[in-house]
MARMARMAR-13756 format. One record per atom (N, C-alpha, C, CB): x, z, y; residue in one letter; atom name; residue number from 1. Coordinates in steps of 0.02 Angstrom, whole numbers. Each point is the difference from the previous one (the first is absolute). Glycine has a CB too. Layout:
N
<<X; Z; Y>; "A"; "CA"; NUM>
...
This chain:
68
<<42; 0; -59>; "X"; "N"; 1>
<<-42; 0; 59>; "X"; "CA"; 1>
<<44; 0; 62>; "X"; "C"; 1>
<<-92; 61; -62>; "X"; "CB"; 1>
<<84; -124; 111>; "X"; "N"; 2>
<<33; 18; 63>; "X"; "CA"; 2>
<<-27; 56; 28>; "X"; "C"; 2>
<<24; -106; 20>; "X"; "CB"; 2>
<<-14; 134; 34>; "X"; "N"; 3>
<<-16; 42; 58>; "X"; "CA"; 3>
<<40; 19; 55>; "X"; "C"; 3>
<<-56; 33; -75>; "X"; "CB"; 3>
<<40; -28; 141>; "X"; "N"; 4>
<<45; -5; 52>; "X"; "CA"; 4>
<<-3; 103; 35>; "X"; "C"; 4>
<<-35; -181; 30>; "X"; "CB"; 4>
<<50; 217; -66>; "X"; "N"; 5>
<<-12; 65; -10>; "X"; "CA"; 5>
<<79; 4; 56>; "X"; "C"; 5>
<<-87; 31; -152>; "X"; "CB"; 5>
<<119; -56; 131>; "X"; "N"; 6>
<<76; 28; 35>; "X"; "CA"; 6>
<<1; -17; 66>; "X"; "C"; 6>
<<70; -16; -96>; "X"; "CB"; 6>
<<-97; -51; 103>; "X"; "N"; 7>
<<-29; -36; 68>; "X"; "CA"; 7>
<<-33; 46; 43>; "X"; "C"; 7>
<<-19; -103; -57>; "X"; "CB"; 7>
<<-15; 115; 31>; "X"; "N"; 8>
<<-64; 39; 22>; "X"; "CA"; 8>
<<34; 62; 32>; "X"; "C"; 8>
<<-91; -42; -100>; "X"; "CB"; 8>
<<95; 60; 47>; "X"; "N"; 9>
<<62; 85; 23>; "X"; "CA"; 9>
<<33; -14; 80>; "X"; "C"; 9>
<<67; 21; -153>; "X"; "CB"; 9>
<<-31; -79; 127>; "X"; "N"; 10>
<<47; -11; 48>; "X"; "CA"; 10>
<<-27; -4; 69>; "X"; "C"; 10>
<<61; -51; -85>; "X"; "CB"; 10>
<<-123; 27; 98>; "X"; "N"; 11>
<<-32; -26; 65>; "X"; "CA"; 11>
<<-11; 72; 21>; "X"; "C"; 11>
<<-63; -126; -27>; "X"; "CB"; 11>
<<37; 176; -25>; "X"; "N"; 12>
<<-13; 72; 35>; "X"; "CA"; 12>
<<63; 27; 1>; "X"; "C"; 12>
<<-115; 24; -38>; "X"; "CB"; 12>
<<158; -45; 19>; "X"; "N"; 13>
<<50; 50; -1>; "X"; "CA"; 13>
<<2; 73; -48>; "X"; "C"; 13>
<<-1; -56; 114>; "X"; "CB"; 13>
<<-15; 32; -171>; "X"; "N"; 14>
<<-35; 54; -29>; "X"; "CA"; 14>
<<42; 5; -85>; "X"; "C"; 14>
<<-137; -27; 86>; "X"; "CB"; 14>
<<160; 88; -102>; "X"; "N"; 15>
<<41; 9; -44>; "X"; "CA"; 15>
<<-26; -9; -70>; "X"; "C"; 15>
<<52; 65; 80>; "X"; "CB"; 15>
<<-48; -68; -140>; "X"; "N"; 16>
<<-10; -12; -63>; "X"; "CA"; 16>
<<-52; 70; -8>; "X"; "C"; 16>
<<127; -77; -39>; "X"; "CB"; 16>
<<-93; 142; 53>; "X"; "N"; 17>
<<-11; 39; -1>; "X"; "CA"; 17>
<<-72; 32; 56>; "X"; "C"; 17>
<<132; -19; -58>; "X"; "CB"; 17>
<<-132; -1; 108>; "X"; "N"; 18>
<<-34; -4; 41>; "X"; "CA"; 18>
<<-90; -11; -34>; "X"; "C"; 18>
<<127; -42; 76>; "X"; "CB"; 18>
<<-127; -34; -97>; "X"; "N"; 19>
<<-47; -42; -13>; "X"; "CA"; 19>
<<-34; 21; -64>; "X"; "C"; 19>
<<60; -86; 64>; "X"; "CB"; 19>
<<-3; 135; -133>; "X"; "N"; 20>
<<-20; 32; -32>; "X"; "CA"; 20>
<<-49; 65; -5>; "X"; "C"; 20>
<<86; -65; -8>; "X"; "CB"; 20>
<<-57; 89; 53>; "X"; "N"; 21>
<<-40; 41; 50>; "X"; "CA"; 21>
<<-70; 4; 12>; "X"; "C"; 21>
<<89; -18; 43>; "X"; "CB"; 21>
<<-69; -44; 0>; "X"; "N"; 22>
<<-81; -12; 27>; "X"; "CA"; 22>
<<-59; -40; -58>; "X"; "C"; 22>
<<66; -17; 134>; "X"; "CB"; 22>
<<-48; -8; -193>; "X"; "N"; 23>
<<-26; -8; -66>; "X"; "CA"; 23>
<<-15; 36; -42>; "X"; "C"; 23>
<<41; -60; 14>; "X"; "CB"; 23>
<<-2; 147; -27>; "X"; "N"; 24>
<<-6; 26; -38>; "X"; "CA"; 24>
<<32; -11; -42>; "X"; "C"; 24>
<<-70; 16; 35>; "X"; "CB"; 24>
<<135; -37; -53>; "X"; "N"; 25>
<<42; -25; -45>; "X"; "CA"; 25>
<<80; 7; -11>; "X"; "C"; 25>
<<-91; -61; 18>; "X"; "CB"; 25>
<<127; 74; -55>; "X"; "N"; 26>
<<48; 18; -7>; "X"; "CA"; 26>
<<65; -66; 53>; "X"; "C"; 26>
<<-68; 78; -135>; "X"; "CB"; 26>
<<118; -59; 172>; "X"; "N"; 27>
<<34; -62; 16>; "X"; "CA"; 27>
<<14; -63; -61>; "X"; "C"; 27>
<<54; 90; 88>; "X"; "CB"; 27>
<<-25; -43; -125>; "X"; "N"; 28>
<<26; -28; -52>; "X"; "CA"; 28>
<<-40; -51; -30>; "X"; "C"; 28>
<<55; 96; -12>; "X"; "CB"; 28>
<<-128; -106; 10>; "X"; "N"; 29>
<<-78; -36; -23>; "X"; "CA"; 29>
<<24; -39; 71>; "X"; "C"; 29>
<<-122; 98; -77>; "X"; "CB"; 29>
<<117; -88; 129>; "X"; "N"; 30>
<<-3; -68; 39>; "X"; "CA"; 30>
<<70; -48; 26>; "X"; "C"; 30>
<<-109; 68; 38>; "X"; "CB"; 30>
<<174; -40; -79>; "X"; "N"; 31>
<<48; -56; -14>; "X"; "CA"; 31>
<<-5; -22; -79>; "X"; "C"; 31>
<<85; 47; 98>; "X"; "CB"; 31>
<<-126; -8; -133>; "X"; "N"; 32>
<<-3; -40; -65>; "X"; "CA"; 32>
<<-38; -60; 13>; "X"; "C"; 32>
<<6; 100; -72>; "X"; "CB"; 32>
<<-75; -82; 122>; "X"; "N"; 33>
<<-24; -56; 10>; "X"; "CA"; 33>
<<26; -78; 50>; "X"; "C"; 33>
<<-78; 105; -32>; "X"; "CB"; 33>
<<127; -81; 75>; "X"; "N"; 34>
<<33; -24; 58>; "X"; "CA"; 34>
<<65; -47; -49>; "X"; "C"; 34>
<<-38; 121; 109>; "X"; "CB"; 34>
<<41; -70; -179>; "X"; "N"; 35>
<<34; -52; -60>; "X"; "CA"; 35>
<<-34; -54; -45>; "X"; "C"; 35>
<<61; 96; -6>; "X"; "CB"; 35>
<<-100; -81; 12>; "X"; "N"; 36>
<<-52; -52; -57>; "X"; "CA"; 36>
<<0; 44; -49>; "X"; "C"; 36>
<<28; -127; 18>; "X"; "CB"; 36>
<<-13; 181; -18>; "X"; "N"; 37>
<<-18; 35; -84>; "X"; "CA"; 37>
<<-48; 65; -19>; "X"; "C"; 37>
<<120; -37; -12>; "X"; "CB"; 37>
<<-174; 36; 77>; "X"; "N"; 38>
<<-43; 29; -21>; "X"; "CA"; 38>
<<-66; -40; 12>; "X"; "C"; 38>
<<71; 100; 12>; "X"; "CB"; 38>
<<-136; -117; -55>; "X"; "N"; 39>
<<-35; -24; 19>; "X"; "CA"; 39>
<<-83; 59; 35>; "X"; "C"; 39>
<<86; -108; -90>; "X"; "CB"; 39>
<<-65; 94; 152>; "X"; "N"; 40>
<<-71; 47; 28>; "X"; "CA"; 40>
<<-81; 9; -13>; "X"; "C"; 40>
<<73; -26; 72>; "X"; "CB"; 40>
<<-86; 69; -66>; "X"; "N"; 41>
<<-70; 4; -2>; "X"; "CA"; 41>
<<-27; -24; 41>; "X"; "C"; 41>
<<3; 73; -43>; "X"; "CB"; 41>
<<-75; -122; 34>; "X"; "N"; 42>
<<-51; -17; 71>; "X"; "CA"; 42>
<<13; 62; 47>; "X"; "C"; 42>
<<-110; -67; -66>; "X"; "CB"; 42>
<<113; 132; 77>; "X"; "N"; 43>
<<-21; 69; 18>; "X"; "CA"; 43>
<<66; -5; 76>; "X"; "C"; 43>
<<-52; 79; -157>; "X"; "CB"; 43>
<<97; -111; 102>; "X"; "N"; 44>
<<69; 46; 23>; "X"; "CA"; 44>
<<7; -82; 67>; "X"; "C"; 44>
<<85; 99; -160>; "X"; "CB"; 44>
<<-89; -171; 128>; "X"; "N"; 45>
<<-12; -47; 51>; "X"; "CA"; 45>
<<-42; 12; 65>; "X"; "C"; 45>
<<16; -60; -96>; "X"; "CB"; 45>
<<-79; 81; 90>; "X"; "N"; 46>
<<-28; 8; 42>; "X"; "CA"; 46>
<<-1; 62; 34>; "X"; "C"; 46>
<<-43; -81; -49>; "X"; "CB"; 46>
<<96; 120; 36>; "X"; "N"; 47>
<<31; 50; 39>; "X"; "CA"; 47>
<<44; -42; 46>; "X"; "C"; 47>
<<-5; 97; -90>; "X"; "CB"; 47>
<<69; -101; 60>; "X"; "N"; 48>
<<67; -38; 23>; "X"; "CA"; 48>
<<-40; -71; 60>; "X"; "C"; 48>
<<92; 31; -153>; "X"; "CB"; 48>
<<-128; -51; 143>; "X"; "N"; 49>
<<-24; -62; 56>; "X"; "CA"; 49>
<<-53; 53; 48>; "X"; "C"; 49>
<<-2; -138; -95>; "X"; "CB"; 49>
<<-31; 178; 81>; "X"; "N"; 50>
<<-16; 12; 60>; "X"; "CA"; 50>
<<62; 41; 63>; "X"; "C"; 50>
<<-124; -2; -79>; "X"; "CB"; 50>
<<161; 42; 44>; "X"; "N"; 51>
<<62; 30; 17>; "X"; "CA"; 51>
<<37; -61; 74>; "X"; "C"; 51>
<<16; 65; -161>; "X"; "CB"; 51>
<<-35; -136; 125>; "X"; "N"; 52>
<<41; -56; 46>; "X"; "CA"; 52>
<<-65; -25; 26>; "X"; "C"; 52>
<<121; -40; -67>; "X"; "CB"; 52>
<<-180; 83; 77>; "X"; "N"; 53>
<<-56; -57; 36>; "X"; "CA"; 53>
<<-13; -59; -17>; "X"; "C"; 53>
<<24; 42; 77>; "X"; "CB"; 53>
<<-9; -44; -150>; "X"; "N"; 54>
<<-8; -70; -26>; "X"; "CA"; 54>
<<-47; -7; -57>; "X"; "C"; 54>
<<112; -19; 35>; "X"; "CB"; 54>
<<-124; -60; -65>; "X"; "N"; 55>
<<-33; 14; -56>; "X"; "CA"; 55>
<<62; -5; -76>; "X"; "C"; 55>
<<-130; -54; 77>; "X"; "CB"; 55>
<<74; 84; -115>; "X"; "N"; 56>
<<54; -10; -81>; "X"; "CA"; 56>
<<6; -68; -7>; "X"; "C"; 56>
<<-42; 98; -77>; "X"; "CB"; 56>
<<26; -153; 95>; "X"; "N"; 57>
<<31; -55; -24>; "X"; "CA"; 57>
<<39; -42; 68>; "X"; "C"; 57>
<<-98; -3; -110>; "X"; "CB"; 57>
<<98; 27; 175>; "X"; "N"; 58>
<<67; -6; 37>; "X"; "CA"; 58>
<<52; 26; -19>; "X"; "C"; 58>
<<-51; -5; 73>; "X"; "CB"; 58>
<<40; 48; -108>; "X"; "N"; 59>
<<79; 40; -47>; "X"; "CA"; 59>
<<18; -11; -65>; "X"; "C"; 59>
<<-19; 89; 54>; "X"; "CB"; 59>
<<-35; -113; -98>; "X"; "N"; 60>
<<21; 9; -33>; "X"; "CA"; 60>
<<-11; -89; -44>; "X"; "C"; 60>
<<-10; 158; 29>; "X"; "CB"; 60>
<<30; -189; -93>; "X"; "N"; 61>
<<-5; -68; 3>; "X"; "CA"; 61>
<<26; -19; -80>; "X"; "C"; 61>
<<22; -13; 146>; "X"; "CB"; 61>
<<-54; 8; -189>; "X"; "N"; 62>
<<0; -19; -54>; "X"; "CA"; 62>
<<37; -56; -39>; "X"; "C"; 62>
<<-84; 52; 37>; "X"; "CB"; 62>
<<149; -36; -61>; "X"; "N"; 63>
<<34; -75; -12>; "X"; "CA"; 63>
<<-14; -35; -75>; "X"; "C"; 63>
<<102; 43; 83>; "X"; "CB"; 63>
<<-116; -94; -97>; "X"; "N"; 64>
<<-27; -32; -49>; "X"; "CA"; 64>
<<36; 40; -50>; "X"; "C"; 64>
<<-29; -116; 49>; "X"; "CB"; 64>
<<65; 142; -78>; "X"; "N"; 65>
<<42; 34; -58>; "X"; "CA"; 65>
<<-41; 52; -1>; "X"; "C"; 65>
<<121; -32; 9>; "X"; "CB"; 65>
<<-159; 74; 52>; "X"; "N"; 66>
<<-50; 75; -28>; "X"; "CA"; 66>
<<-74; -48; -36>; "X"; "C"; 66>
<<40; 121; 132>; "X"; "CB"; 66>
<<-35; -169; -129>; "X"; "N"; 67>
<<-50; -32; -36>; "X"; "CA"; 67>
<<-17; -7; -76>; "X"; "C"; 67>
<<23; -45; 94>; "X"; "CB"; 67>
<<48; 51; -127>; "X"; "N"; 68>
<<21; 2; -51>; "X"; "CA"; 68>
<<-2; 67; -45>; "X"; "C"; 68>
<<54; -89; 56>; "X"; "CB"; 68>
């Protein structure tokens, strides 16, 4: 799954740790995800996009291989 989570961070200026925070989630869960190696819950997406005033699919973007 793409996602522009680091981007995002970056525009707020806002730490790994920070954004975990404000999700309810361990840091460590949002560079696993910022790695590609955790796959999120609907719950935890539509936390993390409202966090950036955005929607879950401005962030987030399905690459033909999660199809599989």
């Amino acid at each position: 799954m793409k996602h522009s989570i680091k981007v995002e961070r970056a525009k707020l200026d806002m730490t790994q740790a920070q954004l975990a925070e404000r999700v309810n989630v361990s840091r460590q869960t949002i560079n696993a995800i910022e790695k590609g190696n955790y796959n999120l819950s609907i719950t935890l997406a539509l936390k993390i996009a409202s966090v950036f005033n955005s929607t879950v699919d401005a962030i987030f973007e399905l690459e033909d291989s999660d199809w599989l």
